[in-house]
VOGU-3710 file (C-alpha; in Angstrom, 3 decimals, decimal comma):
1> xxxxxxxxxx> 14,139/34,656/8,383  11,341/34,761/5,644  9,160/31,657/5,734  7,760/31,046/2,615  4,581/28,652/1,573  2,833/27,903/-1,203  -1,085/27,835/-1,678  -2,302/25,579/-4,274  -5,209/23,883/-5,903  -6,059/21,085/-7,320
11> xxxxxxxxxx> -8,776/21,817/-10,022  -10,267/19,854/-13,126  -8,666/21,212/-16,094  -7,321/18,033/-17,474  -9,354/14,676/-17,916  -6,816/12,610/-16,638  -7,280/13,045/-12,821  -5,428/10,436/-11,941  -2,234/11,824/-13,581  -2,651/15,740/-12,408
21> xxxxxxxxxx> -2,846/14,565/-8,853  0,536/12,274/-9,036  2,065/15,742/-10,716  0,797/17,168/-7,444  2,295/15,527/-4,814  5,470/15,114/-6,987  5,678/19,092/-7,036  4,943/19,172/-3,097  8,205/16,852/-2,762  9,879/19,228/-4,803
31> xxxxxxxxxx> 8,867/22,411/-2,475  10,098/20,327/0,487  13,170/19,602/-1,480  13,406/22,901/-2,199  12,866/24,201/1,391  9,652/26,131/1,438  8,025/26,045/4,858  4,408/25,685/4,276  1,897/23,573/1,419  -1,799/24,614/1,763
41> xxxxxxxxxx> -4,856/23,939/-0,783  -7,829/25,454/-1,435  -10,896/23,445/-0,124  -13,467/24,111/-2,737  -15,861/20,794/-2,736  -17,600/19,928/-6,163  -15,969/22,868/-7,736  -14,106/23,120/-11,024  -11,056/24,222/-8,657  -11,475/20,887/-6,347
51> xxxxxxxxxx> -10,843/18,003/-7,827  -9,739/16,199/-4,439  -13,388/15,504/-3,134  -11,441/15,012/0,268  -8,588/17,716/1,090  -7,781/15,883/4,288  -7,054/12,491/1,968  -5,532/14,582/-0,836  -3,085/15,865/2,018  -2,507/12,471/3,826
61> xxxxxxxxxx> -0,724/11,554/0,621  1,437/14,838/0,239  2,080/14,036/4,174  3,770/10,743/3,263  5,913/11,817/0,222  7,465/14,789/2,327  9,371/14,886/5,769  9,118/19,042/6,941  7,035/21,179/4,577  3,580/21,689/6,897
71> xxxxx> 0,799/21,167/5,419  -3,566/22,179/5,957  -6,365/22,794/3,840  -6,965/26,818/3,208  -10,952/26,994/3,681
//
């Protein structure tokens, strides 16, 4: 059986943060929909790829919208 996971990013290429981050976790409840097996993202602090100044918070939230995808910051 082929496991597959996604590795993601959340980065600052749009000025509304607040909206790119609720796209986020809608598109991690779609890959547990979906049946993927794994949700990582990039830990990059005060970079233009890391908007989430907090991986572990950014996660928390993804953690609440899904019920199996497993989740962890890639460092």
């Amino acid at each position: 059986m082929i496991k597959i996971g996604v590795f993601d990013h959340v980065d600052r290429s749009r000025a509304d943060a607040t909206r790119q981050l609720e796209e986020r976790l809608v598109l991690a409840e779609q890959y547990d929909a979906a049946g993927f097996h794994a949700y990582h993202v990039a830990e990059h602090h005060s970079t233009p790829v890391g908007l989430s100044s907090s991986p572990l918070v950014y996660l928390s939230a993804v953690a609440q919208r899904t019920k199996n995808l497993r989740i962890g910051p890639l460092v």
